[in-house]
N, C-alpha and C positions, 0 to 999 in steps of 0.2 A: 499857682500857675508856673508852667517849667521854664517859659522863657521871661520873669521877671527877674530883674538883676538885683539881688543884695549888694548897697553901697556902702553900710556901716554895719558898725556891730548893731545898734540900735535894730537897724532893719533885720539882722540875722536871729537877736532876741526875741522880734517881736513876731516874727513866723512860726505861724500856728502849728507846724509838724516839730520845730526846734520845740518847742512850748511844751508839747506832748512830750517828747523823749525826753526832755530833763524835768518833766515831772515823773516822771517815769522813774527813772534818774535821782529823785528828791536832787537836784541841782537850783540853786537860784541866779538869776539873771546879774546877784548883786556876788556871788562866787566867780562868774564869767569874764566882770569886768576887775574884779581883784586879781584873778589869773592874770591878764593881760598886761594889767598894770604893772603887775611886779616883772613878767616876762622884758616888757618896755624899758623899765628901770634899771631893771641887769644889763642891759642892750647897752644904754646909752653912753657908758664910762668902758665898754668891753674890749679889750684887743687879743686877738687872738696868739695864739700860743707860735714861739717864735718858727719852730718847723713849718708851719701853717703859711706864715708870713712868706719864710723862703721859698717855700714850693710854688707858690704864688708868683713870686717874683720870676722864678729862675724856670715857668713853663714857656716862655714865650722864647726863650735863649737858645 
């Protein structure tokens, strides 16, 4: 249904059109969550590149 809200990945796995396309796909539920995990894991120690940081800083100036 269009207006049910997906709140987790859980719920994003477990809808039945996601289902279809990554079988479709050959994709498994347990590739989806190793994506995320390692995307997560990168994230967490990351700081971005010092330009990055400047520009940041020096938009509001």
């Amino acid at each position: 249904m269009m207006t049910e809200r997906i709140r987790t990945l859980d719920d994003l796995l477990s809808d039945p059109m996601v289902q279809l396309v990554m079988t479709r796909d050959s994709v498994r539920p347990e590739d989806v969550r190793l994506l995320f995990k390692r995307a997560r894991d990168r994230s967490v120690n990351f700081t971005p590149p010092a330009h990055v940081i400047d520009a940041c800083c020096t938009a509001g100036a």
